[in-house]
N, C-alpha and C positions, 0 to 999 in steps of 0.2 A: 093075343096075350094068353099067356096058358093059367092053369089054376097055381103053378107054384108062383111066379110071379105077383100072380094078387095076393097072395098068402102075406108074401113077402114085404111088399107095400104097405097093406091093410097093417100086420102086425106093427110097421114102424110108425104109419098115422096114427093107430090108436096111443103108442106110446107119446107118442108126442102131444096129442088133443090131450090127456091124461095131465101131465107133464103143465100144459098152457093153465088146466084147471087147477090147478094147485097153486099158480101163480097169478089165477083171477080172485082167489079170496083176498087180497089185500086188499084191493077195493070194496071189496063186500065189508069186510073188517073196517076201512075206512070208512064207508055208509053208518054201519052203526054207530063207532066212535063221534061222528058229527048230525046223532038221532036223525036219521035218513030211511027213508022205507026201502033198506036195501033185499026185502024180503022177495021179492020176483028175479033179485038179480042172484040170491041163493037157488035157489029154485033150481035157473039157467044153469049154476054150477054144476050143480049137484046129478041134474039131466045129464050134463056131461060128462062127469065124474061115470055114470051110470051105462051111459053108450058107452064109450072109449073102453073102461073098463070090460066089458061083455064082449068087445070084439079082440080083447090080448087074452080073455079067458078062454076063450074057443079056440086062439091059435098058440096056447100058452107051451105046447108042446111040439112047437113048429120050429124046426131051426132053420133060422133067418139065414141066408148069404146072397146078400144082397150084389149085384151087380155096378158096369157104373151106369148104362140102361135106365134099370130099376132105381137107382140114385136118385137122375136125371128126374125122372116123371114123380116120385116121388116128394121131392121138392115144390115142383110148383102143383104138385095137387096139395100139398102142405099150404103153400102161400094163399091159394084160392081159399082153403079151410079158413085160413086166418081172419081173411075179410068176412068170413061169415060169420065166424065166430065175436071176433071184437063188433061187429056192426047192432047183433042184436042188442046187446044191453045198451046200444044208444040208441036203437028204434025205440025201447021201452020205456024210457025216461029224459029222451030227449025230443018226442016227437018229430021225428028225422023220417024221410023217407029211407026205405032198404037200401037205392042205392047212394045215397049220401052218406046212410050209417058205411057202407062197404068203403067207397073211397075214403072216408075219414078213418075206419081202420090202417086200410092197405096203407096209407100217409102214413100213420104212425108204425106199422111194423116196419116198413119203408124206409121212416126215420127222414120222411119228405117234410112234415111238418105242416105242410098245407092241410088250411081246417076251411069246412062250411058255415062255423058258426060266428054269427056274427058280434054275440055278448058272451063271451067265456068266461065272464066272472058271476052269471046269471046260474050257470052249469054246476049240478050236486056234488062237490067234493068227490063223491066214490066217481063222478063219469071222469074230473079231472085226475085224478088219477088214474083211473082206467087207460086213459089217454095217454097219460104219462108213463104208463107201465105198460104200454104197444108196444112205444119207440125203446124202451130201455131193454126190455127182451130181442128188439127186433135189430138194436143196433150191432151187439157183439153178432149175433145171426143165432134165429130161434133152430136153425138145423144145428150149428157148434153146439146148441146146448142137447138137442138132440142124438145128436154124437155120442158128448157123454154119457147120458144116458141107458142109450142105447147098444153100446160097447160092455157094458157092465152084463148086459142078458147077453150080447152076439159081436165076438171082436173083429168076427171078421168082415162086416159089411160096413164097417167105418169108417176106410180111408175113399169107399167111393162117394160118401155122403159130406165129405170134409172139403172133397176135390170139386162137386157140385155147389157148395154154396160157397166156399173161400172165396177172398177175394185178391188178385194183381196178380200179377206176370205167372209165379209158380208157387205152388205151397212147400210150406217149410213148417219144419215140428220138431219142437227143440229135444223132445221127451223120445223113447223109443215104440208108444203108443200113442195113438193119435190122442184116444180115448183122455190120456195121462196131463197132453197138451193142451184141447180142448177145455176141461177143465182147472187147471191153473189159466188159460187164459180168461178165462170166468171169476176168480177168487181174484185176479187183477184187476178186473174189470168193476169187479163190487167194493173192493177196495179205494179204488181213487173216485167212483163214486159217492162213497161213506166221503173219502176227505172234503169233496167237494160239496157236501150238506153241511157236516161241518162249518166249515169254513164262510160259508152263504149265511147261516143261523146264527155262527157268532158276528156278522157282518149286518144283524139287523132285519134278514130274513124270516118270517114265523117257520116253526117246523114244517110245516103244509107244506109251503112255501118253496120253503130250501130243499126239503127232497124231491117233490116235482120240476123242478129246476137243475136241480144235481141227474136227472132221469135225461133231461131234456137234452143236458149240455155232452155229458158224458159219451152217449148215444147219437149226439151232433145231429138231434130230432127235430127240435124247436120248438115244440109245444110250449106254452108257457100257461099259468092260471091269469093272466090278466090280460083284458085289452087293449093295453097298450106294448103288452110282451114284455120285455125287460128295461123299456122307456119309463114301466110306471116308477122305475127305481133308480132316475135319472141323479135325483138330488142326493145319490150314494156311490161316488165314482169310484169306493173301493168295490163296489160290486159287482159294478162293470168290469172292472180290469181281473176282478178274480174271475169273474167267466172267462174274458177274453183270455186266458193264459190254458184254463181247463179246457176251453174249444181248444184250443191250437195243442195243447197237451194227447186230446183224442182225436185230432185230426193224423196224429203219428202213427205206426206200426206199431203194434199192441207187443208183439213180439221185443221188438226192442228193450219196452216196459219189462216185460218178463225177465228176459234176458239181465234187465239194471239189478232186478233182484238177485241174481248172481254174480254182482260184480263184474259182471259184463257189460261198457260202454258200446259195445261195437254198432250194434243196433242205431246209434244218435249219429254216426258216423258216416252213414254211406250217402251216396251221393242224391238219393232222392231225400232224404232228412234235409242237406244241408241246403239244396236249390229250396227245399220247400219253406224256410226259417228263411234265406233271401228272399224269396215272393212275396212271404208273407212282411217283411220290411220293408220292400219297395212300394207295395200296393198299400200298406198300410199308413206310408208315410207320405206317398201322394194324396191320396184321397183325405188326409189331413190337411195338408198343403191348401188340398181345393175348398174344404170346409172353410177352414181361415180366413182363404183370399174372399170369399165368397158372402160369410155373415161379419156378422158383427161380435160372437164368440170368442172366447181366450184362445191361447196358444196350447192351453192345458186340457180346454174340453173340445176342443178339436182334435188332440191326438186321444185322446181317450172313445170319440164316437168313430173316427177315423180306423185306427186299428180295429175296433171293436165289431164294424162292420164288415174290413176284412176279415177277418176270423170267423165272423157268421157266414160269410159266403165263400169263400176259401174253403171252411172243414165240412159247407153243404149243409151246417146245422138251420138257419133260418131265422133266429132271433132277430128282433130290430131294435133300437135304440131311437131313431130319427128317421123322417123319410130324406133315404139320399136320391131321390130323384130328383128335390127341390134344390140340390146344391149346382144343376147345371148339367149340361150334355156329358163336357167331361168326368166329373165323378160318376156318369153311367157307361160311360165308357171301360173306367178302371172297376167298376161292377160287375161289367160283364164279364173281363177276362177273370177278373177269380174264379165267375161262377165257370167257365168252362176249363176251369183247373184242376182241382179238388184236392183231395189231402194224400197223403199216401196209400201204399199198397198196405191191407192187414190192419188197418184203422176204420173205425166208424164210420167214415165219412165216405161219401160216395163222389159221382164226378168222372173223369178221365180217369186221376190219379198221375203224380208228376211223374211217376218213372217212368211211365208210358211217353212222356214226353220227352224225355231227356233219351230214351232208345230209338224215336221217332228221328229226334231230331240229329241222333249221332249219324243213324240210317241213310240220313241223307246228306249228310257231308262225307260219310261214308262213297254213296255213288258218285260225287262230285271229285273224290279223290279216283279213283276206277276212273274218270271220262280223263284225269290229269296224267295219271299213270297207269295204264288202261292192264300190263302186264307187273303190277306193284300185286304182293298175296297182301290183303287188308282185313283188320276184323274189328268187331267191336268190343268194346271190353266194358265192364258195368263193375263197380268196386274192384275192379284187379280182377276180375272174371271174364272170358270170352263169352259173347253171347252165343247160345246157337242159333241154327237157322229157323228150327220150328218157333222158337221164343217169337224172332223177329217176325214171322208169319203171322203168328198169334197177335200180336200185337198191331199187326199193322190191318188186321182184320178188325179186331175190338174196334180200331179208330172208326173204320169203314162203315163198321154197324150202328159206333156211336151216332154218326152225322148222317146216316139214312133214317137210325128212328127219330132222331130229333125231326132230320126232313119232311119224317110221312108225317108226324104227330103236328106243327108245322102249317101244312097244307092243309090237312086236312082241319084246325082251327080256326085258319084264312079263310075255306071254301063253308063254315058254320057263319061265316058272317062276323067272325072280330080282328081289330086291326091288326096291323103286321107286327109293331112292337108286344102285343098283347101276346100271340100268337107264336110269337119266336120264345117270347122268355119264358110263356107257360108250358112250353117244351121242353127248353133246358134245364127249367124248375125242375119237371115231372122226369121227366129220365134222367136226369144228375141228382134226383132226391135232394133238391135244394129246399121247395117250398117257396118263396115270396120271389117275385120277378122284378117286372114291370107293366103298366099298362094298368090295364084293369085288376092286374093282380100285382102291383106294387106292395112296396111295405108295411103300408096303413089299410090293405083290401084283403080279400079272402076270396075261397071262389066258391062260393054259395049262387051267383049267378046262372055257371052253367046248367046247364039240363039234364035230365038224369039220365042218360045216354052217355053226355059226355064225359061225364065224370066217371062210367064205368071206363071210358078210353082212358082217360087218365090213371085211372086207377092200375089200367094193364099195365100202361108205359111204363109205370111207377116200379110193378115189380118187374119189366124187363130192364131197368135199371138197375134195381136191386139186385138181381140172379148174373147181371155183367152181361145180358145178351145169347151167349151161347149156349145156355140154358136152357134159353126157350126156343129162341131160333132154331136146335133139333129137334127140338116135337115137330117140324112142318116138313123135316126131309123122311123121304122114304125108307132111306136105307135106316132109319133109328127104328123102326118097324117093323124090320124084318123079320127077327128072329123072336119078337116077340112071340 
């Protein structure tokens, strides 16, 4: 790697760490608000404030042009930063070991929602927030915010840092600057945020409360300040179903959203929106079904826990209401397929994402017509679009990597010695950024259990989850190192 390249890198980590500190004083700010000795956690800042700064001052006359290479490696030396950064103010006030604090970061930038702690309502306001302010930066993706940013000092190294952490099939930018996009998808993002505190606070939520929850939901994180998650607010079924609408709201394409601001529906209209509102009805209304036939419960608070659990495992957020484990084989059956679905391309929410399925699955009735009519010219077509061949490549590689890291992560929790249900779902958890399984990591457990080893494995999955795999998967080929 030569010196312009670190140059390059260095300049846009410091913007960024810079960028995180400015956005860790709310919790400091909430420390003092609720007389908290948030004074070591100023400190922390302020160190940071202090580093980051000194190293854009030294290259403050360095013109960036960043590569997509330098993108690449850039990101996830970002990601790594992040767990170290969000872990210490939990080493310090939460007496967490390093790597507990790290995986309980990376969960939240993650927006996996998997916590180690066992009493979250014991935890100081500023750490609950802090928690809550991971997942809510890390949901829109702390590189998009980077972007803009970073566009504003250097436009040209933009659209490779955009292409690096974006997420499904192909990036799209509605604005003629990514920089432009970027941040209106931000001022979206904080806006139906804001409605959804709102809405939570006029519904009987404390302030705290409803914006740690609005962070959670929004960002499809899960975090919540209480131990029972969003059960503790059972006897408030409006508030259940106002999450469940705002999950399923950012389980969507953000873009779309933007797009509504223009008087633009087109966005609610394409075919992965529309499978993905059937999913979410079918899943949501069996596993009602199962609740019903199964307790002794109304018809009313069935479809309310029902849906509401699809919608946390569908948009990958991780809330809980109830444990649906106790409803029976088959409601973990209809649990699983959501969790191996997930929400859209361009949405918080992590997962497959359906449009990969619905290309997957044209793909191969695709071949099926080829074996029927072997000399028929056939294509695929996606909203009135031919797909191309790289797309479908693309895509059918994702799946590949998907089901090999779930595989390794898998076996290799099998070969630690925990059961296969355990071991499977804390897979899928961990690389589909779900957060609660089953097994020992069901909806009422957490994983404070493992060891702190393995929670640095998890911790990786999490963000080769979050980067969509190909991200990190070139850091191990040769040829991404060559012309370093």
């Amino acid at each position: 790697m030569d010196k312009l390249s670190i140059k390059n890198i260095l300049k846009f980590i410091s913007i960024t760490q810079f960028a995180l500190s400015i956005f860790f004083l709310l919790p400091v700010v909430t420390g003092y608000i609720y007389k908290e000795n948030a004074n070591n956690f100023l400190i922390f800042v302020i160190l940071s404030f202090i580093f980051s700064g000194s190293i854009y001052f030294m290259l403050r006359n360095h013109k960036v042009e960043l590569n997509v290479k330098e993108g690449i490696l850039a990101v996830n030396i970002v990601w790594i930063l992040l767990g170290f950064m969000g872990a210490f103010p939990l080493v310090l006030y939460t007496n967490v070991s390093l790597s507990a604090g790290f995986f309980e970061a990376i969960s939240g930038f993650t927006t996996t929602g998997a916590t180690v702690y066992t009493d979250i309502e014991s935890l100081p306001k500023m750490i609950l927030m802090l928690r809550s302010l991971t997942h809510w930066l890390g949901g829109m993706g702390i590189i998009v915010l980077g972007v803009g940013l970073f566009s504003i000092i250097n436009p040209s190294g933009s659209l490779a840092l955009f292409k690096a952490e974006s997420t499904g099939i192909k990036t799209e930018k509605l604005t003629p600057k990514i920089k432009d996009t970027a941040l209106r998808l931000w001022g979206v993002y904080a806006f139906i945020t804001l409605l959804d505190a709102i809405a939570l606070h006029l519904e009987g939520m404390s302030i705290f409360d409803a914006i740690n929850h609005a962070f959670a939901t929004i960002s499809t994180g899960g975090f919540s300040t209480k131990n029972a998650s969003l059960g503790y607010f059972n006897d408030n079924s409006i508030i259940i179903w106002t999450t469940t609408i705002f999950m399923i709201v950012s389980g969507m394409n953000f873009l779309a959203h933007l797009r509504f601001l223009y008087n633009d529906m087109s966005g609610y209209e394409t075919e992965e929106n529309i499978w993905y509102i059937k999913i979410f009805v079918i899943l949501g209304f069996a596993l009602s079904m199962i609740h019903y036939e199964t307790t002794s419960d109304s018809l009313y608070f069935s479809m309310t826990h029902g849906f509401f659990t699809i919608a946390s495992v569908l948009t990958t957020t991780g809330f809980v209401t109830l444990n649906y484990e106790a409803w029976g084989h088959f409601a973990v059956v209809v649990v699983f397929l959501a969790m191996f679905i997930g929400g859209n391309t361009g949405s918080t929410a992590g997962g497959m994402k359906v449009v990969r399925y619905i290309v997957l699955l044209k793909s191969l009735a695709l071949e099926i017509k080829k074996i029927l009519y072997p000399n028929a010219l056939l294509s695929i077509f996606l909203n009135g679009s031919k797909v191309k061949e790289n797309v479908l490549s693309a895509t059918s590689g994702f799946f590949m990597l998907f089901v090999i890291s779930n595989a390794v992560l898998t076996l290799y929790l099998y070969a630690r010695g925990y059961d296969a249900l355990t071991s499977v779902s804390a897979a899928i958890a961990c690389v589909g950024n779900i957060g609660p399984g089953f097994g020992l990591v069901g909806p009422v457990d957490n994983y404070a259990f493992f060891s702190w080893y393995d929670k640095i494995i998890l911790a990786i999955f999490m963000i080769i989850g979050r980067l969509e795999f190909y991200t990190v998967v070139l850091l191990f080929s040769k040829n991404f190192w060559k012309k370093f």
